[in-house]
C-alpha positions, -999 to +999 in steps of 0.1 A: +816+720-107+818+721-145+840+696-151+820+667-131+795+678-153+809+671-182+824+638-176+794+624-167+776+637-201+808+621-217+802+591-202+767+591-210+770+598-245+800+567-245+772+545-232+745+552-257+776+552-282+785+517-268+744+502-261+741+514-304+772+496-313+758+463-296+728+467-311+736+474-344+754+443-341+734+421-330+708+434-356+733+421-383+735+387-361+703+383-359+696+390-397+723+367-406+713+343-386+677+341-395+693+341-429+711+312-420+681+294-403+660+300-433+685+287-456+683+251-435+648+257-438+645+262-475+675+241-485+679+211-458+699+195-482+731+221-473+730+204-435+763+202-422+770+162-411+770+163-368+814+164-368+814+201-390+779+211-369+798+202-335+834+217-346+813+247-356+796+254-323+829+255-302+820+258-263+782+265-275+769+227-288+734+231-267+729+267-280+738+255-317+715+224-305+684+246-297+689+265-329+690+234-349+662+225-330+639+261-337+653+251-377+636+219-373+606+230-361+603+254-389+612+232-414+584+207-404+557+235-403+573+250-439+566+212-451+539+197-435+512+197-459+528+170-480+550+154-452+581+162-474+595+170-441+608+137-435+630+138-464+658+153-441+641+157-404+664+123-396+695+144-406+684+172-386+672+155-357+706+137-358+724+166-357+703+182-326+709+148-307+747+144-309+752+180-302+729+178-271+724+139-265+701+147-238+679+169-252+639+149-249+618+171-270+629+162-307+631+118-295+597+127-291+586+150-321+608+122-347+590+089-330+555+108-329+558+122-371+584+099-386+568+061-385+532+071-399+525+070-434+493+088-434+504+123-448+475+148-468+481+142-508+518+125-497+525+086-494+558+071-492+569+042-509+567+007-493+608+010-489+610+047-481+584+040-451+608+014-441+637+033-437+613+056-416+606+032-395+640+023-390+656+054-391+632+057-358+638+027-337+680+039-346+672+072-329+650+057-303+679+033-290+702+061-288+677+079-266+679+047-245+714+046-243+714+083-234+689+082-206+685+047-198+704+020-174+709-007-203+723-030-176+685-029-154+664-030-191+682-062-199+675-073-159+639-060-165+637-079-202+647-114-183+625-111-156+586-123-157+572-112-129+559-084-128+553-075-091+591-080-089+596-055-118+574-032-099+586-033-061+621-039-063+646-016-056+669-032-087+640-024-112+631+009-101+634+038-124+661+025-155+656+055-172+647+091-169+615+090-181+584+067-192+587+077-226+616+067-236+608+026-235+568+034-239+571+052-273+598+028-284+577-002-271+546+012-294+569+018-328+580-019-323+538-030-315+520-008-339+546+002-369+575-030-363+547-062-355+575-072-331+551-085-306+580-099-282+606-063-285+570-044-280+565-064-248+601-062-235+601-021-232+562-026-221+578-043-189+606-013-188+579+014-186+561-010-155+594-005-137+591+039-140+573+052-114+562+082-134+541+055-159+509+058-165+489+028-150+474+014-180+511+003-191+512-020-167+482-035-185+497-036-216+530-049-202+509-080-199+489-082-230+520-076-251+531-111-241+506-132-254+502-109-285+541-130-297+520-165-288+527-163-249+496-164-230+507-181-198+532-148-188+504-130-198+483-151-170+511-145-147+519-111-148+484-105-143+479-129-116+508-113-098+495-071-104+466-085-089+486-098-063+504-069-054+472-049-049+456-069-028+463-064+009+461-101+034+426-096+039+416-091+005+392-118-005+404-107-042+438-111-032+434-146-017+415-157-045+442-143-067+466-167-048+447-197-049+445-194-089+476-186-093+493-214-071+468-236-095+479-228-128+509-229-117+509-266-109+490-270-140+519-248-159+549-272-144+534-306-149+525-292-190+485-301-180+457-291-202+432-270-189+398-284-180+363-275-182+359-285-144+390-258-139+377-228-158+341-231-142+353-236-107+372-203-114+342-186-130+320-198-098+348-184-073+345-153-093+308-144-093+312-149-053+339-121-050+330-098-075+295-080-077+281-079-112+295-058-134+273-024-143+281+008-156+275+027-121+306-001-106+325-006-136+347+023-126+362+013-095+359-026-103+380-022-134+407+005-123+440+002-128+449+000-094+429-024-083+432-060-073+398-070-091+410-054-125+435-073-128+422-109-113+397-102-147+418-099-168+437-129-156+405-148-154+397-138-194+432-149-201+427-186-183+394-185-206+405-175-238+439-202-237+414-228-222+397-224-260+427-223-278+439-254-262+404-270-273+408-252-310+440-269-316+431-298-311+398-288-336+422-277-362+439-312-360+409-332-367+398-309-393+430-297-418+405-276-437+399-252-415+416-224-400+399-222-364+366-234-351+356-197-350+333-197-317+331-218-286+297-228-296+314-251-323+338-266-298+311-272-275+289-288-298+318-312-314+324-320-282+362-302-278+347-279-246+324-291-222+317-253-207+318-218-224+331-198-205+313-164-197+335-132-192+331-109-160+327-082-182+289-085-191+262-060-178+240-074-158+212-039-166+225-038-205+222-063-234+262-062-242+290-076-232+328-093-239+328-123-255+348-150-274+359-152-308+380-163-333+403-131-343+417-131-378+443-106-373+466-127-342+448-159-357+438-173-323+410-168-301+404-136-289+377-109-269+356-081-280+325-062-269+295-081-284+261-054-286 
């Protein structure tokens, strides 16, 4: 009876003898490697390039990956006070991305913190923020080539309607996630000024059906923001379209404007006067007036009236810069007529138009103006 006795002491003793040897080890590990991670930390400029990092992680490249990733994060935090973070964050995130290409989290972290210029005490130079700003579109498109279809963005990119983009089985879903093309669609809008690339990925993120529904709004606004107006009256016309069931009386009045700017579109006519306020007249007899109790359901994203306004606004607004060009011609001088009260009183309108979006119980609403930042006419709420 001894001897069972003993062996199983002997082999509890080998197990704690064993359990102490792996921990012990892994204590070292651990210690070196948190002395390795605070060395990337502390001296970002000792990065391996991504062949040495990838050679070095053997079987392991989305472990190595996720500890690149932890040395990022650390790195940033260590450095964010003066944003001298970005100095080697592209290396870094380069690095993370080539060892794990599909890896979403840092895409995201290096397109929210890399563009901006804005840091506490810290501003870089004119060219240093360019290279930032390059540096992130670079990464960005090698997040769309990772998780994207580049074959249905270019499909998506060609094609102008967007109630196609949107229903089509062709269309649906090129990439894994909304936030690939949405993020890369803002840097190009807010950071690049590239009005048309900005409204190309706007259109991609219309074709995701995990996107937000306001995209689909700015899928059409991006195209007149590059000097396009009439997609933009298009791609509205058709949202509006879409939403709209047989019966709607927004949906057939939808229909009826759009088959009429669309002769007006292929025979190159000018918008008239007589056009706009038979639209405006149309309008007032489908839609309620607009107050803040209504305002909600009228102007949601997913319905047919939302969009019919906006493509009504975007009739109005190109029915003045037709008249302001021909303003501008008859007086070099100037660089816009400013308002349509000037147009209507030198005789280049014969209507102002008035936007749906006024409050019949408040003294505010939209209205038109000259906008000295797209140079053309524009809206804004008017208190």
């Amino acid at each position: 009876m001894k001897l069972p006795a003993l062996q199983t002491w002997l082999i509890i003793w080998a197990l704690i003898a064993i359990w102490y040897g792996f921990f012990y080890i892994n204590t070292l590990n651990y210690g070196k490697e948190k002395q390795i991670q605070a060395q990337i930390v502390n001296h970002p400029e000792m990065l391996p390039n991504s062949e040495t990092a990838e050679i070095s992680s053997f079987w392991f490249k989305n472990i190595f990956a996720d500890f690149y990733w932890l040395s990022a994060i650390q790195y940033i935090g260590s450095n964010a006070i003066d944003w001298e973070y970005k100095k080697y964050l592209w290396a870094m995130i380069q690095i993370i991305t080539d060892l794990n290409p599909y890896f979403e989290s840092p895409y995201v972290i290096w397109e929210l913190l890399l563009p901006s210029n804005d840091g506490v005490g810290w501003k870089f130079s004119e060219s240093d923020n360019k290279d930032n700003i390059l540096q992130a579109e670079s990464l960005w498109l090698k997040w769309v080539k990772n998780f994207c279809n580049t074959q249905m963005i270019e499909d998506i990119i060609n094609e102008d309607d967007l109630e196609k983009i949107q229903t089509l089985e062709e269309y649906k879903n090129p990439c894994k996630s909304y936030k690939i093309p949405y993020y890369l669609a803002y840097i190009y809008y807010f950071y690049m000024q590239d009005w048309e690339k900005s409204s190309h990925y706007y259109k991609v993120v219309a074709a995701q059906s995990d996107a937000p529904s306001g995209a689909k709004v700015l899928a059409a606004i991006m195209q007149w923001r590059w000097g396009n107006r009439e997609k933009s009256i298009f791609m509205f016309l058709s949202l509006a379209k879409s939403l709209g069931s047989q019966d709607d009386s927004c949906s057939f009045m939808t229909q009826n404007i759009n088959d009429a700017y669309a002769y007006i579109s292929e025979k190159n006519l000018p918008i008239t006067w007589e056009i706009v306020a038979a639209i405006e007249a149309d309008s007032k007899k489908i839609l309620p007036p607009l107050t803040e109790e209504n305002e909600n359901e009228i102007l949601d994203d997913t319905k047919c009236s939302n969009f019919l306004v906006k493509a009504i606004r975007e009739i109005n607004l190109l029915y003045l810069e037709q008249a302001d060009e021909r303003y501008i011609q008859n007086n070099p001088e100037e660089v816009s007529a400013i308002t349509p009260q000037v147009l209507l009183d030198g005789w280049y309108i014969n209507f102002i138009p008035t936007d749906y979006q006024q409050y019949s119980d408040k003294d505010y609403g939209i209205i038109y103006k000259y906008n000295d930042d797209i140079e053309t006419f524009d809206y804004e709420m008017w208190y």
